[in-house]
C-alpha positions as CSV (number, residue, x, y, z in Angstrom):
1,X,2.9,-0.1,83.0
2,X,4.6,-2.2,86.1
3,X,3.2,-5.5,86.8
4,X,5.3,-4.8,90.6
5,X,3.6,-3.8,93.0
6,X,3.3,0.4,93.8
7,X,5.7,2.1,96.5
8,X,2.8,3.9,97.3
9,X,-0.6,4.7,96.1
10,X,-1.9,7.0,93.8
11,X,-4.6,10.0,95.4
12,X,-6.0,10.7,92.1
13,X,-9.7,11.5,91.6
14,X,-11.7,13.6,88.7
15,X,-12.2,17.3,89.3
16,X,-8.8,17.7,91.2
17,X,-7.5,21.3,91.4
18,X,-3.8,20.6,91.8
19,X,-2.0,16.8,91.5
20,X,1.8,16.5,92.9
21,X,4.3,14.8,90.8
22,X,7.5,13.6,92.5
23,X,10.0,10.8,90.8
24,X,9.8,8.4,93.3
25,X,9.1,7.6,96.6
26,X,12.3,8.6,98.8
27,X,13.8,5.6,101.3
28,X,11.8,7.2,104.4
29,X,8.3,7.8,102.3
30,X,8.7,3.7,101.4
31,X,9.3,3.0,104.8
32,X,6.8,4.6,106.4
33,X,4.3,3.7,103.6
34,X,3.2,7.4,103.2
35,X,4.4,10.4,100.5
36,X,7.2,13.2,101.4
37,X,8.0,11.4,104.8
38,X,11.5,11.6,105.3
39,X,12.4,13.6,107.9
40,X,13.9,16.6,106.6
41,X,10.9,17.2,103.8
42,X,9.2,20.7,103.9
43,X,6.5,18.9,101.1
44,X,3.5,19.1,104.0
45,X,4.6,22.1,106.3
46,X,5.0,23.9,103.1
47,X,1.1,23.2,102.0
48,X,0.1,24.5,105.3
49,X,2.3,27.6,104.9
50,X,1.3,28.4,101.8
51,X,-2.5,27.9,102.3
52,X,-3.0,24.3,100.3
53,X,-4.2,23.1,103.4
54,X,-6.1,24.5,106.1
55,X,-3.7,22.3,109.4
56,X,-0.6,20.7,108.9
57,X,-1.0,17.2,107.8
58,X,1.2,14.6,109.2
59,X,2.5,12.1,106.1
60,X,0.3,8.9,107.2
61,X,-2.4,11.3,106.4
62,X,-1.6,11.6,102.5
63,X,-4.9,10.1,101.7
64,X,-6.8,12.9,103.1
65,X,-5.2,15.6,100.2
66,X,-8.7,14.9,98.3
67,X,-10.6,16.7,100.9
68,X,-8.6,19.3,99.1
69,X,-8.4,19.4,96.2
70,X,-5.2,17.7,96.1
71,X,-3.6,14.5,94.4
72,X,-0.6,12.6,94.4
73,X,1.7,10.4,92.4
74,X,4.9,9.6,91.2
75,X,6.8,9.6,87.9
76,X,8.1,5.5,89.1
77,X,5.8,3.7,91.1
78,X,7.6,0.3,92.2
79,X,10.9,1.8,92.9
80,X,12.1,4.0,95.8
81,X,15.0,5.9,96.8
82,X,17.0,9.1,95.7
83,X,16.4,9.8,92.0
84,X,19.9,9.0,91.1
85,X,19.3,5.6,92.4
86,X,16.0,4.8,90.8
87,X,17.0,2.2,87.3
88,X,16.9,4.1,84.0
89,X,14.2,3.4,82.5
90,X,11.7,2.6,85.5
91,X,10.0,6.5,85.1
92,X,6.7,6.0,83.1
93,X,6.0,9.5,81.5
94,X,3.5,7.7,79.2
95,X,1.2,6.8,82.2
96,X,1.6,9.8,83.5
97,X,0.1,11.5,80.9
98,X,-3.0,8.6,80.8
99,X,-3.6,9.5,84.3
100,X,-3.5,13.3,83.3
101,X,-5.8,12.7,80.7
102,X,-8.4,10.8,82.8
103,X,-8.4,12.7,85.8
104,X,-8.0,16.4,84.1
105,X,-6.7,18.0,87.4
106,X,-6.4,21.7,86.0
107,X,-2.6,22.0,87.6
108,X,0.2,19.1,87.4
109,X,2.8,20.7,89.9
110,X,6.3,18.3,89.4
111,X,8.1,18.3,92.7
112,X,11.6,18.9,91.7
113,X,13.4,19.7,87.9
114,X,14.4,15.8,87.5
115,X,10.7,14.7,87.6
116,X,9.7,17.6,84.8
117,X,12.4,16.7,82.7
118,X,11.3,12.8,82.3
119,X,8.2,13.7,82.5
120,X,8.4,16.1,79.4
121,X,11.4,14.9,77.8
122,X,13.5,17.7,78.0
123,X,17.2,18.0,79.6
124,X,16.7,21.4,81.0
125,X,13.5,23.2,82.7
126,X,13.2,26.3,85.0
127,X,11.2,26.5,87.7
128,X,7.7,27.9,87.4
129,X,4.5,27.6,85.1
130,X,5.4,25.8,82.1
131,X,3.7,27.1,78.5
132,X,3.4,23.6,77.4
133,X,0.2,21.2,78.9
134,X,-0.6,17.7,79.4
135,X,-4.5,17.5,77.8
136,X,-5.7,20.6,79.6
137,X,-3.9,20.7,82.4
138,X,-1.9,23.3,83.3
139,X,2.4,22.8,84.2
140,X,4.3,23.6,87.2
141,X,7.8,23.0,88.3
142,X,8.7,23.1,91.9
143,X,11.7,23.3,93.7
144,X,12.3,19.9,95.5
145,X,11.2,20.0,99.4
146,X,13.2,17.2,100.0
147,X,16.1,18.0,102.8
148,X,18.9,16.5,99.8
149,X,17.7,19.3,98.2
150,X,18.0,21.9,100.3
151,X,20.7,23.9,98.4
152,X,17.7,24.3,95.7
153,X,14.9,25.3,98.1
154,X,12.8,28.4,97.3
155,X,9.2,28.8,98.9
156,X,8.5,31.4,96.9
157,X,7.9,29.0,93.7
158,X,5.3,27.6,96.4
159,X,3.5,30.6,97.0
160,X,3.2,31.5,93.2
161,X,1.8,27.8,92.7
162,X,-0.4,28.4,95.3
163,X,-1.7,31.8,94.6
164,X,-2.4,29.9,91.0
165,X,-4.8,27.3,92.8
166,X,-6.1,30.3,94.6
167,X,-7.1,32.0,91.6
168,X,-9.0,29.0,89.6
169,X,-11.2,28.2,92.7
């Protein structure tokens, strides 16, 4: 693990239905000291259009996603900026899965493929559930909400995460 200090915090807790995993904070998230910031990010209208979240949540108000069931955390946690820029090598998949394994949240949801694939070591992954699992968590791959990504953008990956959560409550 880093002895530098995190971008930005982890939101973990035990009992969590549904923890977002992202790469790295993006340039405007470390600037602004809050998760999905930048200004072209669908990552919080997106939980309120999909029903994650009763009201739209602003991105200063991050730490509140544990009223909901809701964690987040990143794949690199002293680095920030687009994943091509973050240094090989800075991702910590093992930690990930110690924080998995703690927390037990009963969906991992990775926001984008590049977080997936460290994550899991593989050098391709669709979009979707996932038929592997970290301890007893349950694997999801979204489609990035970051505006970079917008060529990649697909909701409906959202909803089907969403009507998962749904389902286990």
């Amino acid at each position: 693990m880093s002895e530098r200090p995190h971008v930005l915090p982890d939101v973990l807790g035990p009992g969590l239905g549904l923890v977002f995993c992202g790469s790295a904070a993006g340039t405007a998230s470390a600037r602004r000291r809050a998760y999905y910031a930048g200004p072209g990010n669908r990552f919080w209208p997106t939980l309120f259009d999909v029903g994650l979240t009763p009201h739209l949540l602003a991105p200063e108000e991050f730490p509140t996603v544990l009223r909901y069931g809701i964690g987040l955390t990143d794949l690199t946690k002293d680095q920030f900026g687009q994943d091509r820029a973050i240094l090989r090598g800075a991702s910590d998949a093992a930690e990930l899965r110690r924080k998995v394994e703690r927390f037990r949240p009963a969906t991992l949801a990775f926001v984008g493929k590049d977080a997936a694939k460290v994550a899991l070591g593989r050098s391709h992954i669709d979009y979707g559930p996932q038929s592997d699992r970290i301890a007893a968590s349950r694997l999801f791959v979204l489609p990035s909400p970051s505006g970079a990504a917008r060529a990649f953008w697909d909701v409906r990956w959202w909803h089907s995460l969403a009507q998962l959560v749904r389902a286990e409550r």
